[in-house]
Steps between C-alpha positions, in 0.01 A plus 500: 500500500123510603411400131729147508356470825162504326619240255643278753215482668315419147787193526394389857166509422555295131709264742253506785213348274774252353481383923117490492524278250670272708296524836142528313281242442581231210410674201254333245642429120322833379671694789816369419430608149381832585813590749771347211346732229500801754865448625616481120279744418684766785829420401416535076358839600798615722774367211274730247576797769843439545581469125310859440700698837841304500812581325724202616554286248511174746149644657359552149586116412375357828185649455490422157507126663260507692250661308554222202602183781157642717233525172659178386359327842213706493406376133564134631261556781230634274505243246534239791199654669278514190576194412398352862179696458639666808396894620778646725297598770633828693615485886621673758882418416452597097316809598795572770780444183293751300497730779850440589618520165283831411654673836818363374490691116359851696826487693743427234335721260604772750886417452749563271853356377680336725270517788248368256725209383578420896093476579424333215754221529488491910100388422568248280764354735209507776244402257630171373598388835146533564340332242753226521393441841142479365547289244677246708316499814150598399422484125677167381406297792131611470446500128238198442569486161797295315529743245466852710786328727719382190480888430566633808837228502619573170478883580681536835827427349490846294347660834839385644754601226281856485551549937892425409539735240346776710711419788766531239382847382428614805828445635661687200242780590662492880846564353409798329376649788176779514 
């Protein structure tokens, strides 16, 4: 119990920075860039955990998702960035995702089956609320440029279908009990 207590707090403090982005200061375009690349970046390297530990198929093929859907928008915001001639510049929300998302993996990697499965999914469910909430009241409203903002647009829709299908999962987790 003490080690999903660990990871929950891992989740709080993943969902905690997704609130600083909110109440901070408008970020700058290479902020923006630098916090996107970070959040995908924590949830590509928590789907690459969960499809080494779990055993559920349904866990397996959600993180499977978010490890391609994640790179995908990570890849976009690379070749968007270079393009711009734009350096993601590192700040105090990007280094609290890494953070977050590092405290987040040594908790999880301390679980196994279905408690795993439970931690795993319960993050993602807190995760994606969080960076939803970002991207809509922080990041797309601040991003200066046309083409950083088109991105951040075009992306939230999978950001939305990704927090329903782990509200989905996690529910079908619930029923199976610990």
């Amino acid at each position: 119990m003490k080690i999903l207590a660990t990871c929950m707090a891992a989740s709080l403090v993943s969902l905690s920075a997704g609130a600083a982005w909110a109440e901070s200061a408008a970020p700058t375009d290479p902020e923006i860039a630098a916090i996107v690349v970070t959040a995908n970046q924590v949830d590509i390297d928590a789907g690459k955990l969960a499809k080494s530990r779990s055993k559920n198929k349904d866990v397996d093929e959600f993180a499977q998702l978010m490890i391609t859907d994640h790179t995908g928008v990570n890849k976009s915001a690379t070749e968007l960035v270079t393009r711009l001639h734009v350096t993601p510049e590192p700040n105090p929300t990007s280094e609290s995702l890494r953070k977050g998302g590092d405290e987040n993996l040594a908790a999880l990697e301390k679980l196994h089956g279905h408690a795993f499965d439970k931690a795993y999914v319960d993050h993602e469910v807190a995760y994606h609320e969080a960076v939803l909430q970002a991207v809509d009241k922080t990041l797309i409203p601040n991003a200066k440029n046309a083409e950083l903002k088109a991105l951040l647009v075009k992306v939230r829709p999978a950001f939305v279908a990704h927090l329903e299908h782990a509200k989905k999962l996690q529910a079908e987790l619930e029923k199976r009990g610990a």
